[in-house]
C-alpha positions in Angstrom: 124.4 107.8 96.3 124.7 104.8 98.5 123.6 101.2 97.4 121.2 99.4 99.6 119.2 96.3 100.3 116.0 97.5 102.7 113.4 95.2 104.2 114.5 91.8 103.0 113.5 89.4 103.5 110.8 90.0 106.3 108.6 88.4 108.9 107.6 85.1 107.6 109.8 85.0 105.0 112.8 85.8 106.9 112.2 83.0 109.5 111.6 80.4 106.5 114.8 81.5 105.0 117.0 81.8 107.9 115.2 79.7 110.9 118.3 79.5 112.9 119.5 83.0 112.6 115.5 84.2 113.8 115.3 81.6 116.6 119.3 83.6 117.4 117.7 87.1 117.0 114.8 86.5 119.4 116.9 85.2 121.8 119.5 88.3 121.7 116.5 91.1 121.5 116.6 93.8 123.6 113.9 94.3 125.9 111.6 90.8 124.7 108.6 91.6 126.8 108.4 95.0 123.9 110.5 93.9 121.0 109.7 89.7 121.3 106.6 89.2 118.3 105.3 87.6 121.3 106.3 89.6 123.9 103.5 90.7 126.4 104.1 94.4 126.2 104.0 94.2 122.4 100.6 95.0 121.8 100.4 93.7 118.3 100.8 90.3 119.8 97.2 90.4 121.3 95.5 90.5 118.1 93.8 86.7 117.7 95.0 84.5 115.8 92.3 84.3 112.9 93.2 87.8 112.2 96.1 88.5 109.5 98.9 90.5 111.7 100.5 93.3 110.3 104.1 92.5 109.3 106.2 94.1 112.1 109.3 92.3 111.1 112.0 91.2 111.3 113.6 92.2 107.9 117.1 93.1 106.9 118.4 96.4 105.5 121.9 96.0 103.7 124.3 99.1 102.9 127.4 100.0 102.2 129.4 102.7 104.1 130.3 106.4 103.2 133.7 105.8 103.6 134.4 105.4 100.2 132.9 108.7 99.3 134.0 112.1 99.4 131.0 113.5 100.3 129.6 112.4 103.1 126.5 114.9 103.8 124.2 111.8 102.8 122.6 109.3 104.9 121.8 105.8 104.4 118.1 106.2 105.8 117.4 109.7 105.5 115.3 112.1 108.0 111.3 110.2 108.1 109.7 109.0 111.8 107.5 105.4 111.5 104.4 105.3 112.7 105.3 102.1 115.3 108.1 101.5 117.7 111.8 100.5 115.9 114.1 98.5 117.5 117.4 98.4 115.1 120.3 95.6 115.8 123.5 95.8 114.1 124.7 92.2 113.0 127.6 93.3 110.8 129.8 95.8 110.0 132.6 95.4 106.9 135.8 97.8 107.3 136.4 98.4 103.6 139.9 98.7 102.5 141.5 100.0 99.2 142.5 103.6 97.9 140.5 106.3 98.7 138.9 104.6 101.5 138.9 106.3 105.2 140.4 104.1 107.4 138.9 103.0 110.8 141.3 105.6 112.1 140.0 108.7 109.7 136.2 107.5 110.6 137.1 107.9 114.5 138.2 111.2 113.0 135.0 112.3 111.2 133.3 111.2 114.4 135.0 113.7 116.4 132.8 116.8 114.8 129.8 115.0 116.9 128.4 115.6 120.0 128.8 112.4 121.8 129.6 111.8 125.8 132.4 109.9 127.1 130.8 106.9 127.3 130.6 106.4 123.6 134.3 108.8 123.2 135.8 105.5 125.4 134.3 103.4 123.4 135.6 104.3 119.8 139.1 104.5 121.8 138.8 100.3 122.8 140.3 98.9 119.5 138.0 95.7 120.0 135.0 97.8 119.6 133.6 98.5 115.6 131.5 101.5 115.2 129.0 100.7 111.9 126.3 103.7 112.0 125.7 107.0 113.1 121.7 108.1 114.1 120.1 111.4 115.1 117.1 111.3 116.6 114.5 114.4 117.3 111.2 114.5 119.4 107.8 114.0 117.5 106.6 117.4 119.3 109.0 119.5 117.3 108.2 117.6 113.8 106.2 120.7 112.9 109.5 123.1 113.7 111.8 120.4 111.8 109.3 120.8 108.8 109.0 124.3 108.1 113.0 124.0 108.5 113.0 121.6 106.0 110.5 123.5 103.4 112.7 126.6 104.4 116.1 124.6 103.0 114.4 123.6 99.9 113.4 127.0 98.9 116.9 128.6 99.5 118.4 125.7 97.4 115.4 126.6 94.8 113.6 122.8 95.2 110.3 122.4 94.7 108.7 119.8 97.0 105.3 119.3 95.3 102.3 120.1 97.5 101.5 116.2 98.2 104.7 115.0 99.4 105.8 115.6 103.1 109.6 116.1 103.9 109.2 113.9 106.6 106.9 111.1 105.8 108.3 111.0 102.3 111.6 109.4 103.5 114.4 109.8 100.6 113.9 113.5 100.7 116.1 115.3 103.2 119.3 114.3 105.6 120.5 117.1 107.5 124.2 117.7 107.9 126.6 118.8 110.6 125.9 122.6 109.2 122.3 122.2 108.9 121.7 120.5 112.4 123.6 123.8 114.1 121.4 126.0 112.5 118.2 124.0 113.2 119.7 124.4 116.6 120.8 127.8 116.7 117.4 129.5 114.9 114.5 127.4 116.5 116.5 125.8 119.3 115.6 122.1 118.5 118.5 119.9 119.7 118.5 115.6 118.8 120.2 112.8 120.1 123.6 111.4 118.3 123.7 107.8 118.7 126.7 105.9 117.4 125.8 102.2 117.0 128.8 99.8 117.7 128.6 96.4 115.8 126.3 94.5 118.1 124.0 97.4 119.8 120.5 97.7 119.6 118.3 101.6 118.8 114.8 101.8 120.0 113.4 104.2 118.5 110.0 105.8 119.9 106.7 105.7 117.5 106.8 109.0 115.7 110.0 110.0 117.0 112.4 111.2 113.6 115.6 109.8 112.7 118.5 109.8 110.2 121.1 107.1 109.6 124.1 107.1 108.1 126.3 104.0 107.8 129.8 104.7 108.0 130.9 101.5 107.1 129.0 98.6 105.2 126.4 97.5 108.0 123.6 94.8 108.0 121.2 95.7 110.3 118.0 93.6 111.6 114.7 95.7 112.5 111.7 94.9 114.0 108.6 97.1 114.9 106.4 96.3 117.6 103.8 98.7 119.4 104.1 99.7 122.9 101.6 100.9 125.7 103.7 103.9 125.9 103.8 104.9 122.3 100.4 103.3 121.0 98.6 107.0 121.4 101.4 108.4 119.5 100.7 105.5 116.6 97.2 106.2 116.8 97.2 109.8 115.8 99.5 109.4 113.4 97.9 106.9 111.1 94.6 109.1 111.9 96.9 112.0 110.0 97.6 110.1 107.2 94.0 109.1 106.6 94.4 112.3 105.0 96.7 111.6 102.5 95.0 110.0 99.3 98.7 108.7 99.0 99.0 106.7 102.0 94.9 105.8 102.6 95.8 102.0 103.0 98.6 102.5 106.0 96.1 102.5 108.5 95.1 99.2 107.6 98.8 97.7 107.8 99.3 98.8 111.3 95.4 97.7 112.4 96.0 100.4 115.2 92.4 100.3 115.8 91.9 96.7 116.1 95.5 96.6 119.0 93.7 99.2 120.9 90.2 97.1 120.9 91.5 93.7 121.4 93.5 94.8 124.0 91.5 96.9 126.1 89.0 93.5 125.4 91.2 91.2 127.1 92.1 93.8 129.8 88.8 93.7 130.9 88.3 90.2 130.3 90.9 89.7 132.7 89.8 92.2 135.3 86.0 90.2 135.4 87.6 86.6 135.3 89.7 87.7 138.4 87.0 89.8 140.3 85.5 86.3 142.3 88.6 85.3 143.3 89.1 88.8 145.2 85.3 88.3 146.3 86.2 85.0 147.7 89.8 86.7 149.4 88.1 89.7 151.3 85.3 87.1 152.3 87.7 84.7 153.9 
């Protein structure tokens, strides 16, 4: 069990709370044109103003590390995908201290049983460097391989996952260990990312794409959704599945999907019509 803080406070209430430290964050955003509330490319930012925009963030989630814990085949944010884009920035990490506490040294050591590439391998080496959390990521188009693995795991452990709840949209459910990613691997050939996130980087994280965290130290992390051209298909047909769920009716409604996709395609044309003379008068001239 790990003790956490998740999604607070958000959107309005985290820039009324902390004005200075959200006028920093939008400033230091990866990518602002996507992640920026405002940001051209974020298509939730073309919704007009008199309508009520779904909260996209920013908000905090605060949790300690694994270190302190002998086990550490749980995950701070187990395996689940979000039905938006995710970008994820890592503000603070806290090297606890004290016995029975890995040290930074023995977490370098755990992180040697990953899959990583040199870049990140040089990286843990640079003493001024602080790695906080470590991610896998999967494609959306093997979530139905990952999920009859998942129902498969709960029946050999003798779990009954009741007929409404979904291993992966029911996040608190499954995180899948060194052991178990192998073997998703080795029987049905699905292979993830492993993403260590050094105090300071920034994950995006695809719409619908799933993902598992696991802080190894005590991290505060900022994340903010936003909805790109690229992924807003993928965002559409997933709220469209969980229309179906008497559980989650109302998510459609947080993400307005439909309403992005009409007011943008609106002021795309809009556009197009306004700047149509102007080319008239060009190829006249």
């Amino acid at each position: 069990m790990v003790y956490k803080l998740k999604d607070w406070p958000s959107g309005e209430e985290f820039m009324a709370l902390m004005p200075s430290r959200y006028d920093d964050l939008m400033k230091n955003l990866p990518l602002p044109e996507y992640c920026d509330p405002e940001g051209n490319l974020n298509l939730a930012s073309h919704l007009p103003s008199f309508f009520v925009r779904p909260d996209l963030g920013p908000r905090l989630c605060c949790a300690y590390g694994v270190a302190a814990c002998q086990d550490q085949n749980f995950g701070t944010a187990n395996l689940h995908m979000e039905v938006s884009d995710v970008v994820s920035v890592l503000v603070y990490v806290g090297v606890a201290k004290g016995n029975g506490v890995l040290s930074k040294t023995g977490v370098l050591k755990r992180l040697e049983e990953e899959d990583l590439d040199e870049g990140v391998r040089k990286r843990l080496k640079d003493s001024s460097e602080t790695p906080g959390a470590l991610w896998h990521i999967y494609l959306n188009q093997d979530m139905d391989i990952v999920r009859e693995f998942l129902h498969k795991l709960y029946k050999e452990q003798s779990l009954n996952l009741p007929s409404d709840k979904d291993p992966l949209r029911d996040q608190g459910l499954s995180y899948l260990s060194r052991k178990q990613r192998q073997r998703l691997l080795d029987e049905h050939g699905v292979q993830g990312w492993t993403v260590v996130q050094f105090l300071g980087d920034s994950v995006l994280i695809p719409a619908g794409a799933m993902h598992q965290v696991q802080n190894l130290h005590s991290c505060v992390q900022v994340i903010n959704d936003f909805v790109s051209p690229e992924h807003v298909a993928q965002s559409f047909h997933l709220t469209q599945e969980l229309r179906s769920s008497k559980e989650e009716v109302n998510y459609e409604d947080k993400l307005q999907v439909k309403n992005i996709l009409f007011h943008c395609v609106k002021e795309a044309v809009s556009s197009l019509k306004s700047s149509a003379p102007d080319q008239d008068i060009k190829e006249n001239s």
